[in-house]
C-alpha positions, 0 to 999 in steps of 0.5 A: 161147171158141172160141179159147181151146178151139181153142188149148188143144187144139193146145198138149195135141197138142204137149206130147203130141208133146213127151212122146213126145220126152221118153221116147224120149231118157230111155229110150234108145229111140233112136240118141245122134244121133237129135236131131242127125238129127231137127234137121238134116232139121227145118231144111234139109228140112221147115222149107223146103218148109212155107215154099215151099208156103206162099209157092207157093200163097198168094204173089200180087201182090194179098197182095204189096200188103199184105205191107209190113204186116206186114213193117213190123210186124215191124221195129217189135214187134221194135224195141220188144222188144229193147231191153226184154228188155236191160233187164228182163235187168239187173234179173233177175240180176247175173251178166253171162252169164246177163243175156245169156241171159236178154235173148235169151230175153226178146226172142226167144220160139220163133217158130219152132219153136213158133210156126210149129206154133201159127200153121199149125194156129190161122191157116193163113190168114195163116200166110205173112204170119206168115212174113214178119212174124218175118223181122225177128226171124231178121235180129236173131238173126243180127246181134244175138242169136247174135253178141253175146248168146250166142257168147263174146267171144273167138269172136265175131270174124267175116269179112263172108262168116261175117256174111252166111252166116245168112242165105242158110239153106234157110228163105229159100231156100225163101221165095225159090222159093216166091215166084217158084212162086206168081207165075208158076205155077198153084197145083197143081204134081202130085208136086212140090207134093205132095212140098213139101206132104208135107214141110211137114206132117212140120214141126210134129211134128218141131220138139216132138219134138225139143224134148221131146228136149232137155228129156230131156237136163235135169236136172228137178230143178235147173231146177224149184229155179231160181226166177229161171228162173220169173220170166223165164218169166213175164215172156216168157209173161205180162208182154210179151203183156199190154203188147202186148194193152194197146197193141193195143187202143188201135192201129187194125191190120189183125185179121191183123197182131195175130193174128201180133204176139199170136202172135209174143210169146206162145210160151215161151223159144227153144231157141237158148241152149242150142245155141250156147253148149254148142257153145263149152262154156259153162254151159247149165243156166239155158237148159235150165231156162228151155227146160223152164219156159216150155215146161210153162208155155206149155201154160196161159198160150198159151190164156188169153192168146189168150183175152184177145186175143180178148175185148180186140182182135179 
């Protein structure tokens, strides 16, 4: 019960934080291109710097030893759940773009954004080896998600360099620094540790900030009519943690590993399929149903499932 209390209360924080982006964007409170700020400060300065604080003071050879856990943890989840969320898509619509949407949605939840928010504030003890348990995710998005499921036919030709380039991003920069920081120099950097940890703070409220903001550029009215939009949601909400609860219970894995695949697959639908396709002027309407529903949806169903997760695996 403590969990489901501890939770309920961060996901009241965040919808709190989201409801403030909402109003800012809806009542013009700030700049058109705040959320394209907002945006690029989230992922090339406070992402980064939570993860290199992370890594600088947490990242020892005796966690390095069990870090291939997790690593490996992450290729298997994500393994198993691509191909199902390829398959659920198909019996959700008929539509070829939409089963491309939906199959993103349903294989890759806001892990990041989201997740990174529940995990750091819920589990801070094993918030670096979350991040290297989705670095098989990030390496899907890039190979699969993006390329394949959301980017149109046509423009989805690319040079070997356009292939790589995702992933030297400043989130695996920061890992890569923060990794040698953490072997090689005391866990207390002055200014500068304080300056990166200051900057990690400012992740959380800025990530549900800007998803508040691009719930406000949503028609309500015609995402809450979409119905097979809360057949997704429920599927990625409910379904695809209550399997993974199920399994778990029968699987001897380390409390940490669970915690962190509980966590994984229990976040509502990404943001991504409304960025990428509106940047090639696709229809973006599912998406940003999809975004809004699951996000709304999320703030019930993320404490009921950990509490589930509590009484049944931990």
């Amino acid at each position: 019960m403590d969990l489901f209390l501890s939770t309920l209360n961060q996901m009241a924080f965040l919808l709190l934080l989201m409801v403030i982006g909402y109003i800012l964007t809806r009542f013009k409170l700030v700049p058109d291109n705040a959320h394209t700020v907002l945006s690029k400060l989230e992922n090339n300065v406070f992402i980064p710097a939570l993860v290199m604080g992370t890594f600088m003071t947490q990242f020892t050879v005796a966690r390095l030893n069990v870090a291939w856990q997790f690593l490996l943890g992450g290729f298997v989840v994500i393994g198993l759940t691509a191909p199902l969320a390829s398959l659920l898509a198909r019996f959700c619509t008929k539509d070829d773009y939409l089963r491309k949407i939906y199959a993103y949605g349903l294989a890759f939840s806001n892990f990041g954004f989201m997740g990174n928010a529940v995990v750091q504030a819920l589990f801070p003890h094993i918030f670096m080896e979350y991040l290297i348990f989705v670095l098989p995710f990030w390496m899907l998005i890039y190979t699969w998600g993006v390329p394949v499921l959301l980017i149109p036919a046509g423009e989805g030709k690319r040079t070997l360099g356009q292939k790589l380039k995702p992933f030297l991003n400043p989130m695996l920069i920061g890992m890569l620094i923060g990794m040698v920081i953490g072997l090689i120099a005391p866990p207390t950097l002055g200014f500068f540790g304080t300056a990166v940890t200051t900057l990690g703070n400012c992740m959380s409220p800025v990530a549900m900030l800007l998803t508040g903001m691009t719930i406000a550029k949503i028609d309500l009215k015609a995402a809450f009519r979409n119905v097979p939009i809360y057949v997704v949601s429920l599927i990625r909400l409910v379904a695809i943690p209550l399997v993974a609860i199920l399994i778990m219970k029968f699987l001897p894995l380390p409390n940490g590993l669970s915690v962190c695949i509980i966590c994984a697959l229990a976040m509502p639908l990404g943001l991504t399929p409304i960025v990428v396709p509106s940047g090639y002027g696709m229809d973006t309407s599912d998406a940003s149903a999809m975004a809004l529903i699951s996000h709304l949806l999320s703030i019930a169903t993320i404490p009921l499932i950990f509490l589930l997760f509590q009484a049944v695996v931990v």
